[in-house]
C-alpha positions in Angstrom: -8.0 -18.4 -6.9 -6.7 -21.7 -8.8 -5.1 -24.3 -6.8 -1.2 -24.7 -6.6 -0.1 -26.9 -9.0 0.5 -30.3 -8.6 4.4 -30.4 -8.5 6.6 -31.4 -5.3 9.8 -31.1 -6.0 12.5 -30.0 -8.4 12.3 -32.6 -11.2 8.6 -32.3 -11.3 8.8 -28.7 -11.7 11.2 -29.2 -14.7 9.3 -31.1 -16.4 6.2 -28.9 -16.2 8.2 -26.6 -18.3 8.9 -23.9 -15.1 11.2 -21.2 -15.6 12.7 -18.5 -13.7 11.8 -15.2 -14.1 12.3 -12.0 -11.9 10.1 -10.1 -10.0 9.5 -7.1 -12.2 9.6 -9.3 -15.3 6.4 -10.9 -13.7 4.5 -7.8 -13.4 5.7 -6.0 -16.4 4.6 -8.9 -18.6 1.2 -9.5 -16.5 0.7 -6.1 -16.6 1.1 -6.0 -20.7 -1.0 -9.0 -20.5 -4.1 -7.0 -19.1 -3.2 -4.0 -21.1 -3.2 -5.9 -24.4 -6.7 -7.8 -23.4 -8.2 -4.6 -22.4 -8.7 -5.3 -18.9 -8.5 -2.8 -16.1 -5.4 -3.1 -14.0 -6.6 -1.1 -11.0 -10.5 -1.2 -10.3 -12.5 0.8 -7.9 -9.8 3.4 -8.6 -11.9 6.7 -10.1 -10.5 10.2 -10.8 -6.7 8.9 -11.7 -6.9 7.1 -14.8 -5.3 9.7 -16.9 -2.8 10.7 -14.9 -1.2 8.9 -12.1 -2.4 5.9 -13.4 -0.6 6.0 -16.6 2.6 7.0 -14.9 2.6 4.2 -12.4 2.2 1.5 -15.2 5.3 3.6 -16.5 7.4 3.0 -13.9 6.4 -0.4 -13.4 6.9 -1.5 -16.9 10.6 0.3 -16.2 11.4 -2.0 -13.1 11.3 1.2 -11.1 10.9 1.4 -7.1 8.1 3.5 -6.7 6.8 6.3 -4.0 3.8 8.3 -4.1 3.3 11.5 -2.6 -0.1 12.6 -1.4 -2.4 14.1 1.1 -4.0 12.1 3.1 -7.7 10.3 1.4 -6.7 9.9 -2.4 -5.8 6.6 -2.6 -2.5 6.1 -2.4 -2.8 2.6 0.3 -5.4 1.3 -2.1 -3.1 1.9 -5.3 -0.4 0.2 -3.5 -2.2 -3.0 -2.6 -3.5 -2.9 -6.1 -0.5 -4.4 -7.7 -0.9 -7.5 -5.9 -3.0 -8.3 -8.8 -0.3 -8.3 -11.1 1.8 -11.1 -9.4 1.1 -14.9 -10.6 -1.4 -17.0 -8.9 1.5 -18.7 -7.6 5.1 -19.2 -7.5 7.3 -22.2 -6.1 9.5 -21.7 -3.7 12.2 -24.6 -1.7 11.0 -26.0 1.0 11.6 -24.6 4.2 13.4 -21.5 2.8 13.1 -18.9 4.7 14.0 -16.0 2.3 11.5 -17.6 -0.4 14.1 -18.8 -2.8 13.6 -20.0 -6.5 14.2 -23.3 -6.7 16.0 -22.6 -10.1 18.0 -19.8 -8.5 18.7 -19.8 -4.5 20.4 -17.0 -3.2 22.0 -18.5 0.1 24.5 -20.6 0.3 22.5 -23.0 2.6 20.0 -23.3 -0.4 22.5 -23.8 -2.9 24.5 -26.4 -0.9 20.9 -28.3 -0.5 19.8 -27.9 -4.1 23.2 -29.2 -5.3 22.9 -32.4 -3.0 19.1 -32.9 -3.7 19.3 -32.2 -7.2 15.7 -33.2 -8.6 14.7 -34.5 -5.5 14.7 -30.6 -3.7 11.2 -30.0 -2.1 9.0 -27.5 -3.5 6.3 -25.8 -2.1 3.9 -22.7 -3.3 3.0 -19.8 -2.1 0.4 -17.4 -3.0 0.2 -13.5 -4.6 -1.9 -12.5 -1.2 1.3 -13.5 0.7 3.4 -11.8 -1.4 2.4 -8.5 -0.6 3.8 -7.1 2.7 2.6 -3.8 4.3 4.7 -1.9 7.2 3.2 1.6 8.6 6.4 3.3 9.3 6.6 4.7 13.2 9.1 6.2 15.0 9.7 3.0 17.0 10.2 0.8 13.9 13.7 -0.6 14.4 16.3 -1.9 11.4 15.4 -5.3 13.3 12.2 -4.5 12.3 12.9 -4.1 8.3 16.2 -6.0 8.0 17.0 -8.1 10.5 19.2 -8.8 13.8 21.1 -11.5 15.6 18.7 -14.1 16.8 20.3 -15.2 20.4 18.3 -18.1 20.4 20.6 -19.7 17.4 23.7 -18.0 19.1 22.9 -20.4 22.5 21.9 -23.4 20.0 25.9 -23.8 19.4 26.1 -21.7 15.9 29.3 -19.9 15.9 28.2 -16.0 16.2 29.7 -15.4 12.7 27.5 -17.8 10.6 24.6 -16.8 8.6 22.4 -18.8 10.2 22.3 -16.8 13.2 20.2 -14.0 11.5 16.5 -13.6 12.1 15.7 -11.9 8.8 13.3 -8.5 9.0 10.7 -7.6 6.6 12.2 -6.8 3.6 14.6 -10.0 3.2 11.6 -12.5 4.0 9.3 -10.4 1.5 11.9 -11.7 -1.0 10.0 -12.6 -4.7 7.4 -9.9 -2.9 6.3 -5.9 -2.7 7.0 -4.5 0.5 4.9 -1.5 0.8 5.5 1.2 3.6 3.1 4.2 4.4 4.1 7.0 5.8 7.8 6.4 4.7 9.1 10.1 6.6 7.9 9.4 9.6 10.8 6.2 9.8 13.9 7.5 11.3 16.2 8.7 9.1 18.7 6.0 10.3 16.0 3.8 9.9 16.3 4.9 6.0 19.7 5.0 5.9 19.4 1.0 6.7 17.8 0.6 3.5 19.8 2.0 1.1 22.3 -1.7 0.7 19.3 -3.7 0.9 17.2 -1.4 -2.4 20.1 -0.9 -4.6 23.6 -3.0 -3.8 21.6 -6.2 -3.0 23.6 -7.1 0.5 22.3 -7.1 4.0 23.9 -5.4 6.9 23.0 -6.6 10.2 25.6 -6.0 13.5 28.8 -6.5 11.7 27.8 -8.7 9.1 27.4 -7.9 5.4 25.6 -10.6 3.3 25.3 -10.4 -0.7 22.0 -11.4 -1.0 20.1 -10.8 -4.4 16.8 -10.4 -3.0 14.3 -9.8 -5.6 11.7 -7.7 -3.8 9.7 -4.5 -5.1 9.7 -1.6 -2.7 6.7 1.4 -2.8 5.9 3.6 -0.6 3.4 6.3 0.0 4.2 10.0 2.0 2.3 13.3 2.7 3.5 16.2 1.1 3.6 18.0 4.6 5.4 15.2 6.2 7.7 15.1 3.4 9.3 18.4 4.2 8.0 19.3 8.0 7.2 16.2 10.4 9.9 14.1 8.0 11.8 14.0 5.5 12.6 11.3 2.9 16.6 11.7 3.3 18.0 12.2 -0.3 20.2 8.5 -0.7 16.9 6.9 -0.4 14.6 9.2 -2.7 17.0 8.5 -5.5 17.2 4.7 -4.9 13.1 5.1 -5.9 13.4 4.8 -9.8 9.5 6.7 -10.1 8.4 9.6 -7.7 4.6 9.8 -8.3 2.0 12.9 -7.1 -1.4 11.7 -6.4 -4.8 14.3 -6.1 -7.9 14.2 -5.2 -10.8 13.4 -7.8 -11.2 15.9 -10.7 -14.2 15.0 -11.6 -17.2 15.5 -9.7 -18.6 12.2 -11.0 -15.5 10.7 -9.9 -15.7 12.4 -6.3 -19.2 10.3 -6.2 -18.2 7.1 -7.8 -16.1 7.2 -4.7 -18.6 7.9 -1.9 -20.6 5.4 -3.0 -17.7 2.8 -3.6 -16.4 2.8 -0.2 -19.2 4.0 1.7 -21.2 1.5 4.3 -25.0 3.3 3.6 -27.3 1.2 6.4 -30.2 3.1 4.4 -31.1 4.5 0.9 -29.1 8.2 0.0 -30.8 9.7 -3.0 -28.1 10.3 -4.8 -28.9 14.4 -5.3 -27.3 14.3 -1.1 -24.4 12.5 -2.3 -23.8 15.5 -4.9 -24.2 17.6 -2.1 -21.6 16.2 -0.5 -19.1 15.7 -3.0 -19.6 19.4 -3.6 -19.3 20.1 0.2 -15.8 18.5 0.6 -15.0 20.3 -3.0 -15.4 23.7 -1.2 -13.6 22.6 1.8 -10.9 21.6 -0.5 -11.1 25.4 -2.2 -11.5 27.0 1.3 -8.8 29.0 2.2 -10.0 29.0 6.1 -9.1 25.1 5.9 -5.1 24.0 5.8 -5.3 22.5 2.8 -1.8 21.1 3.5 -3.2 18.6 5.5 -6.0 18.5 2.6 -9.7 17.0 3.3 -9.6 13.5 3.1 -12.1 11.5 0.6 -12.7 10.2 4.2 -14.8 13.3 4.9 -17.1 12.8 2.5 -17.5 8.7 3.3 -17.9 9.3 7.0 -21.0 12.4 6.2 -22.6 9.7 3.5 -22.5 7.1 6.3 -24.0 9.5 8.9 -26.5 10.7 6.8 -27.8 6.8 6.0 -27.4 6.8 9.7 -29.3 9.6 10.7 -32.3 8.5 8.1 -32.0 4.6 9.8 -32.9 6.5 13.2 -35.8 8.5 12.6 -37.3 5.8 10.6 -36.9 3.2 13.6 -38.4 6.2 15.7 -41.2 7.0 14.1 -42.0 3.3 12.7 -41.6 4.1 8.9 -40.8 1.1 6.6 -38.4 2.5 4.7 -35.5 4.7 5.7 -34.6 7.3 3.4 -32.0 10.0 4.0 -33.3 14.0 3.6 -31.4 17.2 2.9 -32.3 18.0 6.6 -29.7 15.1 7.1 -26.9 16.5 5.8 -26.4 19.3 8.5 -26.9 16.8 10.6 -24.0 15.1 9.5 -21.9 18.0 9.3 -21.8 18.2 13.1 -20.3 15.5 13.4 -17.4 15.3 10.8 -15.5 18.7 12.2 -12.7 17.1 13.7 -11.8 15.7 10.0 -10.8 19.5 9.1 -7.9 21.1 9.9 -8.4 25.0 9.9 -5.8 28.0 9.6 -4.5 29.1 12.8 -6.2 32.7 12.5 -9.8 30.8 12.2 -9.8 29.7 15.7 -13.0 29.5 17.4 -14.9 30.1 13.9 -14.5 26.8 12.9 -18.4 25.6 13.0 -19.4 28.5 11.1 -17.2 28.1 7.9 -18.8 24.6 7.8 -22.0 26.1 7.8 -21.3 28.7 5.5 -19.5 26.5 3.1 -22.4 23.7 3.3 -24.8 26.9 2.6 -22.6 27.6 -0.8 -21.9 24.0 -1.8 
């Protein structure tokens, strides 16, 4: 990555031509950018290019909040930190602003009041895409301290009056301001938890304790859920699935090509795998995927497949060590190997208790 530019403070930033521009005006038009110059948006993602692909760009090009809903292994926390290549290099930011403010257009009045006095002579610094990008796994113990904020006592006992702004400690979606927030698992938050969002995603203020700040925070939320969790574990409540402008189904690869370009993307192979074994095991998980002894609510994770690839190189590592050979090469006896290992990745139907290892079998056997 470049280095920031060589500007300080307001007046320099004027006269290198800066102007302001919004958040999803910045990755719309970087996102046409790579469009029109033919460049991939989103590499190392295999199996979704004609169809969630195209409606993410969609939504993005609308402005639109976006969640995806998927089971678990298809890519969904990989998408999501994918966009972070469609934010600028860098952007400038005031000086000791803790919300990230624009130096063309603050959005507190502490900010204003020292842009107004400083005029031209208002500090600037910059701040990279990488810390733009904010990711929260939602848990049950995440607090709306946690996401938007709270009363920081510490400022209280410094002498501020308990009413003034400056006694907030902003959570993380105010500080991710000119940023994506990204949250996994968005059902498992609390649906008061939710309910905190709402003000902060579509009317633009912040509620914390009694207070109620307009704030126009420009930040993009996503947010990625499991189907099951959407309607059992969790629940999206409704206020906040219809503040997301683009609700988005992922799936696994289609392709079986794809299903390999995978394994061998992400997996860490300490020795050679022909790649006739990989087939085999992107046809393995296929099956499981098709079985209907397996819940395929909680689906079979491209995980699966990654883990039995890295056993297998594992497995072919060991016996070569063992028996001195110079080069370690995984076999087909390798792959059941690796199958007795990867069971607690599957979740089976109720009724096939205690059968579990032999639908593995039988489905490696027919793969």
């Amino acid at each position: 990555m470049s280095l920031p530019p060589n500007v300080s403070t307001v007046g320099e930033l004027k006269a290198a031509g800066y102007q302001h521009r919004t958040l999803r005006a910045e990755i719309r038009e970087n996102l046409l950018a790579k469009l029109r110059a033919g460049e991939d948006p989103w590499p190392g993602l295999h199996g979704l290019d004609q169809t969630v692909i195209p409606q993410v760009e969609r939504a993005l090009i609308a402005g639109h909040d976006i969640v995806l809903l998927g089971e678990r292994g298809q890519g969904k926390t990989r998408l999501l930190r994918s966009l972070v290549a469609l934010l600028d290099d860098w952007i400038p930011i005031v000086a000791g602003s803790e919300l990230r403010e624009d130096p063309f257009a603050p959005i507190t009045d502490a900010t204003r009041e020292r842009a107004e006095k400083e005029s031209d002579g208002l500090a600037v610094d910059w701040v990279t895409r990488d810390d733009r990008y904010a990711e929260k796994l939602a848990t049950p113990d995440t607090s709306v301290a946690d996401l938007i904020g709270d009363i920081d006592p510490m400022r209280v006992a410094e002498g501020r009056r308990l009413g003034d702004p400056e006694t907030i400690h902003y959570g993380l979606i105010p500080r991710s301001n000119r940023g994506i927030v990204a949250i996994n698992e968005l059902p498992d938050l609390a649906e008061r938890i939710q309910v905190s969002m709402l003000n902060v995603m579509e009317e633009k203020d912040v509620q914390i304790r009694g207070y109620m700040l307009r704030l126009p925070l420009d930040v993009l939320v996503v947010a990625s859920a499991n189907p099951e969790d959407y309607t059992n574990r969790g629940r999206i409540i409704t206020p906040l699935k219809d503040r997301f402008g683009a609700e988005i189904r992922t799936h696994y690869p289609l392709a079986l090509e794809d299903e390999i370009a995978v394994i061998r993307q992400e997996a860490n192979l300490v020795a050679e795998v022909p790649d006739i074994l990989l087939e085999i095991l992107a046809r393995y998980t296929r099956s499981l995927r098709e079985s209907s002894a397996v819940n395929q609510r909680a689906g079979v994770s491209a995980r699966f497949a990654i883990a039995g690839a890295e056993t297998i190189a594992a497995g072919a590592l060991h016996r070569a060590t063992v028996r001195g050979e110079e080069e370690a090469v995984a076999r087909l006896v390798d792959v059941e190997s690796a199958v007795e290992v990867l069971g607690g990745k599957i979740e089976f139907e109720s009724g096939e208790e205690g059968r579990e290892w032999d639908i593995l079998e039988y489905t490696l056997r027919i793969s």
